[in-house]
N, C-alpha and C positions, 0 to 999 in steps of 0.2 A: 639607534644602534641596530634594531633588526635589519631596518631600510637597507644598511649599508651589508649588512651580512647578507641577505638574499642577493644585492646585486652586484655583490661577488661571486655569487658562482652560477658554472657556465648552462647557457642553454635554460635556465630558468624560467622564462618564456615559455619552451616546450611543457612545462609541467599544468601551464591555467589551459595551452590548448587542448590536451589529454586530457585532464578535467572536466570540463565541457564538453565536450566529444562523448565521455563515458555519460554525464549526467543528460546529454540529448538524446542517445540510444539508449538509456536504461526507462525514460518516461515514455520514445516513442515507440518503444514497444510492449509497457505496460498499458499504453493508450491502446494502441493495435489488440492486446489479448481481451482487453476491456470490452471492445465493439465486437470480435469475434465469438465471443461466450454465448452459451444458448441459453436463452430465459428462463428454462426450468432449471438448468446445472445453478446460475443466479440464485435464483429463490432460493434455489434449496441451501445452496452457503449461506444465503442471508437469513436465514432463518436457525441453522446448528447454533447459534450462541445461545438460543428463545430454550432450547429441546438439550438437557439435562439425560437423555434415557428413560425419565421415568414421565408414567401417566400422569397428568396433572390430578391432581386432588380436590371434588368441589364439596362441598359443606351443604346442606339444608339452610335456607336461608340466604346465602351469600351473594349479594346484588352487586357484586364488583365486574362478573364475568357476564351480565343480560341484561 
């Protein structure tokens, strides 16, 4: 049933080529910002999820963090 509803109507075709077109410019130039990013701007994003704002907290005793 859908088979036949889609290939009813016109230019249909034009919609997977659009598609594609948007999803290979949208990767190749998430790829490109990827290679272009400076290694400290890097670190330092990969790191905000670890750093809350606050000091971390150590305990007497606490052999998790040495």
């Amino acid at each position: 049933m859908y088979k036949d509803v889609l290939q009813s109507i016109e230019g249909i075709g034009l919609y997977g080529v659009i598609s594609l077109v948007i999803f290979v410019l949208f990767f190749t130039t998430v790829f490109l910002w990827v290679f272009r990013i400076r290694k400290p701007h890097a670190e330092h994003m990969g790191s905000m999820p670890l750093h809350d704002g606050t000091e971390p907290h150590t305990h007497a005793g606490d052999s998790r963090h040495g």
